[in-house]
C-alpha positions as CSV (number, residue, x, y, z in Angstrom):
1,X,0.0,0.0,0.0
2,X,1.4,3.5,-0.7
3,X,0.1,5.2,2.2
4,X,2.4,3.3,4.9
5,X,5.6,4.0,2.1
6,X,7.6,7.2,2.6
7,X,6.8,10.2,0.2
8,X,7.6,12.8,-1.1
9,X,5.2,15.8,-2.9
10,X,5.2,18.9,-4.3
11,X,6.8,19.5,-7.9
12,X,10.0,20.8,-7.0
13,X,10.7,18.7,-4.1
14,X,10.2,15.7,-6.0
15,X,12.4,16.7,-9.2
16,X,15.1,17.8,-6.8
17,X,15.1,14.4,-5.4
18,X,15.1,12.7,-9.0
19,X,18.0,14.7,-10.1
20,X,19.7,14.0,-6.3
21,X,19.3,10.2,-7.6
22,X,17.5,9.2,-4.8
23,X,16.0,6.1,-4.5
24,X,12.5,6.3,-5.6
25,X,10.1,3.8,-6.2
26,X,7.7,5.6,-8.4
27,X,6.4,9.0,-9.1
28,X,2.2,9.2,-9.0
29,X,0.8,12.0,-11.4
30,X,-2.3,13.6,-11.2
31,X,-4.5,12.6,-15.0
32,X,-4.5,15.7,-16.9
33,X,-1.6,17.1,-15.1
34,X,0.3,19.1,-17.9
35,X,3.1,22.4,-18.0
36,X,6.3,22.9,-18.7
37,X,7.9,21.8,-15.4
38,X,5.7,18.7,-15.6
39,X,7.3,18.0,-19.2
40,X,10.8,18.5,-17.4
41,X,9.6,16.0,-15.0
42,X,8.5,13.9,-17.2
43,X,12.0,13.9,-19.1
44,X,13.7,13.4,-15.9
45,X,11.6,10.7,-15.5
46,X,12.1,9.1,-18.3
47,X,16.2,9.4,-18.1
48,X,16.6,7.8,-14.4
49,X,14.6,4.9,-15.7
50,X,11.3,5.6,-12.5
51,X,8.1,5.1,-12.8
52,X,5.5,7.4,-13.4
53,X,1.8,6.7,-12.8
54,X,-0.9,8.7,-13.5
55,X,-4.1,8.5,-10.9
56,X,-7.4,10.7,-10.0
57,X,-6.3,13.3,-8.0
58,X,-8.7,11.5,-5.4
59,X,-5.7,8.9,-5.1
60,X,-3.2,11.2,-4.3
61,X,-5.5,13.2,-1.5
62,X,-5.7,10.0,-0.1
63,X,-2.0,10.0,0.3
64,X,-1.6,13.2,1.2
65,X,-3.0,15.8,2.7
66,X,-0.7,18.6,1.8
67,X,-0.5,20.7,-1.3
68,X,0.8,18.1,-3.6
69,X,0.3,20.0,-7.1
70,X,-0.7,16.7,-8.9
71,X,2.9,14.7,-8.1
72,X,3.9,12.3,-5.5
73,X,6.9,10.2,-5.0
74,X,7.1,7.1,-3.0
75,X,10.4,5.6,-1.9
76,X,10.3,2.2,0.3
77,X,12.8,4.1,2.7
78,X,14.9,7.2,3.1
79,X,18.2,6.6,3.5
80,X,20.7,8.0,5.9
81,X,24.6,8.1,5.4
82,X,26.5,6.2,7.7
83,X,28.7,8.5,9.9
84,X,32.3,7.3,9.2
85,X,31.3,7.2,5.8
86,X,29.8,11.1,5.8
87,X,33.5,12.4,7.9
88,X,35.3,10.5,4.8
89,X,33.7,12.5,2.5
90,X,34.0,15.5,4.4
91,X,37.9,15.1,4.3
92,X,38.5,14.0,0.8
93,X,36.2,17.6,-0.3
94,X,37.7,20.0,2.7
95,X,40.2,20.3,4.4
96,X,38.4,21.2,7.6
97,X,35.0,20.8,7.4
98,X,32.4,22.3,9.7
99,X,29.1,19.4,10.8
100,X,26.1,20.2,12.5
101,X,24.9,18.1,15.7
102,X,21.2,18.7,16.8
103,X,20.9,17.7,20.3
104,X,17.1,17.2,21.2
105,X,16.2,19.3,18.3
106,X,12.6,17.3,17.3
107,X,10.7,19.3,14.7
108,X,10.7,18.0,11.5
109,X,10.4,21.7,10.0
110,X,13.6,22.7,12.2
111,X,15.3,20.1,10.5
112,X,14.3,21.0,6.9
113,X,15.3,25.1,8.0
114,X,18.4,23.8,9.2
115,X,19.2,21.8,6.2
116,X,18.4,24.5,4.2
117,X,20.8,26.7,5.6
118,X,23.5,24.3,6.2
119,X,23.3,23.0,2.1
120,X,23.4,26.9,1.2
121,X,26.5,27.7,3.5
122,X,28.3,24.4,2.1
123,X,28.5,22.7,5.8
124,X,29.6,19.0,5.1
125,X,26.3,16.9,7.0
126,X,24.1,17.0,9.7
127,X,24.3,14.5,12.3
128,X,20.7,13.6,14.8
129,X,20.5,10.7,17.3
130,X,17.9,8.2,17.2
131,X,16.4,8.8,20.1
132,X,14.6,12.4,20.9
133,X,15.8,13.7,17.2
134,X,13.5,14.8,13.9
135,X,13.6,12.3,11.5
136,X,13.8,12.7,7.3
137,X,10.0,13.0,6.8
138,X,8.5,14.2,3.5
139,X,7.7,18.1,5.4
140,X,10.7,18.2,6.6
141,X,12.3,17.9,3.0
142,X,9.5,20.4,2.1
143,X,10.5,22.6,4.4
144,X,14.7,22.3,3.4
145,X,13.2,23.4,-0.3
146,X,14.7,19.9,-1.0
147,X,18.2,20.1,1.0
148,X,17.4,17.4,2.7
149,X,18.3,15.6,-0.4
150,X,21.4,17.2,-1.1
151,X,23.2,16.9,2.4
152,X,24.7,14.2,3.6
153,X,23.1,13.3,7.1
154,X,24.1,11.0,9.6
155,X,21.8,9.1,12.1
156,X,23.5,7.8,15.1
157,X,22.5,5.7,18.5
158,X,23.4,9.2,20.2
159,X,25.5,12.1,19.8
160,X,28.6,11.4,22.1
161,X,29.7,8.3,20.6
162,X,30.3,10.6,17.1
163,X,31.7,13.5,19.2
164,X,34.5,11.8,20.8
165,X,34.9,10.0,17.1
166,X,35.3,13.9,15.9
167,X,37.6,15.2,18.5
168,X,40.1,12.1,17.2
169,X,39.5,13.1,13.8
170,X,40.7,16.7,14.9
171,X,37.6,17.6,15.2
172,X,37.0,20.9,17.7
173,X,33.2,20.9,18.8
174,X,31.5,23.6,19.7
175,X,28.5,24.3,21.4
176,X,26.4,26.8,20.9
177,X,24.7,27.9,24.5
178,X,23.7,31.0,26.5
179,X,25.5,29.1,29.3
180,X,29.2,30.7,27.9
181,X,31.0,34.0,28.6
182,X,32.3,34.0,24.9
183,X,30.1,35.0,22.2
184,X,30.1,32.9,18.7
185,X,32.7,35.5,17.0
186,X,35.6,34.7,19.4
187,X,35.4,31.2,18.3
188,X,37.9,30.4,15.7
189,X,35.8,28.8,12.8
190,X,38.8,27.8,10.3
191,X,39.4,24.4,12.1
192,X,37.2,21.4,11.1
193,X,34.6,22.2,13.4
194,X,31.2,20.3,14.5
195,X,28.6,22.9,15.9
196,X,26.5,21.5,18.9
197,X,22.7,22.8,18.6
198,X,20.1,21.9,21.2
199,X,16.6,22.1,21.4
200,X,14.8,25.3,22.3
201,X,13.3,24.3,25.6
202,X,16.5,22.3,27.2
203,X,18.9,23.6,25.1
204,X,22.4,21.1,25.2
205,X,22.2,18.0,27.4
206,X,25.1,18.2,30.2
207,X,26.3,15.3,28.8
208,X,27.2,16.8,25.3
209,X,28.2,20.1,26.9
210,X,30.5,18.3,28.9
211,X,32.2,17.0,25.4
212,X,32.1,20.8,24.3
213,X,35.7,22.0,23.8
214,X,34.5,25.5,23.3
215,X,31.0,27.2,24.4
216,X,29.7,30.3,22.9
217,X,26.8,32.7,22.5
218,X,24.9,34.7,20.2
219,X,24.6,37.9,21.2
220,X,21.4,39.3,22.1
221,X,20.1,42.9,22.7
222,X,16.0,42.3,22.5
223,X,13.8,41.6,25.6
224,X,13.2,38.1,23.9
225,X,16.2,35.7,25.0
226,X,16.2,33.1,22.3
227,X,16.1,32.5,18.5
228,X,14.7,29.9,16.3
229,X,17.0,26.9,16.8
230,X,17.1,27.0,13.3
231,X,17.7,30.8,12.9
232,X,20.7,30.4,15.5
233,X,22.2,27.8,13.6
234,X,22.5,29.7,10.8
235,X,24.3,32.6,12.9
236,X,26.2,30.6,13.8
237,X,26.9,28.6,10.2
238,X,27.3,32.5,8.5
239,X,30.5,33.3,11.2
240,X,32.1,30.7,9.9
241,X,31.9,31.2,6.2
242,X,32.4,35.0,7.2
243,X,36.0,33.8,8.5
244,X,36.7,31.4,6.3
245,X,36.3,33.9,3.5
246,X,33.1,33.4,2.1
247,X,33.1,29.7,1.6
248,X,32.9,26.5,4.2
């Protein structure tokens, strides 16, 4: 049955996840459907060898209850890339790359914000625990405008087991809490760096702040003491690429 597979919908989502060569199972088409990003569909379609169905647009309500616009992928799962595998990558593309680790972070549309940001500013991968962390959903890849996609992330039985992996890699990770003297821009960004975001409400676990080599704040001036989890990451993201010249 469709409805218990993972999808994906909306037409740009989906054709950024045909050209990311993701592993889809089929493509469902609303009958009638027809412009020209549908014929570039279509073509895309047609040269990564997936199948494209066309239903009632009845079916695909069925599916989902979102704005679909008449397309809808299906992939049996979504995959994940194992973490050793993401930090070799990292190293053979950068000298010193910079990860994200969400800490408690557990809304799907944080995720896909996050992603967004962290795909635009050329971060090497995300990494999220199992337990108490947003998973790959198909809003959360609506909400990354398809990054989710493009960036490598890593899902792992919890965050220190990864951390203490980093820190022999060379890793320096940093942690991003109000509990720190030092704001984010007296942190030096150039070394391969893994930023440490928790969740709004708890903010970093002891237990990963106690792994932090370095702790630091964003500033703030308002009356309101806390930004978006996904608005702070990307503070934090954009100091690095301002140090490192304009480019992770």
């Amino acid at each position: 049955m469709e409805e218990k597979l993972n999808y994906l919908f909306g037409m740009h989502p989906v054709m950024e996840a045909v050209r990311a060569g993701k592993n889809i199972d089929k493509v469902m088409l609303k009958q009638g459907l027809d412009s020209p990003q549908f014929r570039d569909l279509m073509e895309l379609l047609k040269e990564k060898g997936i199948q494209a169905q066309f239903v009632p647009a009845e079916r695909l309500n069925k599916i989902c209850k979102g704005n679909h616009q008449g397309v809808i992928a299906l992939f049996s799962k979504i995959d994940y890339t194992p973490f050793e595998e993401m930090v070799d990558l990292a190293f053979m593309q950068h000298s010193a790359p910079v990860f994200v680790m969400l800490d408690g972070v557990s809304d799907v549309r944080n995720l896909g914000a996050i992603a967004r940001t962290a795909e635009c500013a050329g971060a090497s991968g995300i990494i999220v625990p199992a337990k108490g962390g947003a998973a790959i959903t198909s809003e959360g890849i609506k909400a990354s405008a398809g990054a989710l996609l493009r960036i490598n992330v890593a899902k792992t039985q919890n965050l220190r087991l990864p951390a203490m992996y980093l820190k022999e890699q060379g890793f320096q990770i940093v942690g991003a809490t109000e509990k720190s003297d030092k704001d984010i821009y007296g942190v030096d960004f150039t070394k391969p760096t893994a930023i440490v975001m928790g969740s709004e409400g708890k903010g970093i676990s002891d237990s990963m702040l106690a792994l932090c080599d370095d702790k630091a704040k964003i500033p703030m001036a308002g009356e309101i003491s806390s930004l978006n989890v996904s608005v702070a990451t990307a503070v934090c993201l954009y100091e690095a690429v301002r140090q490192r010249g304009g480019k992770l």
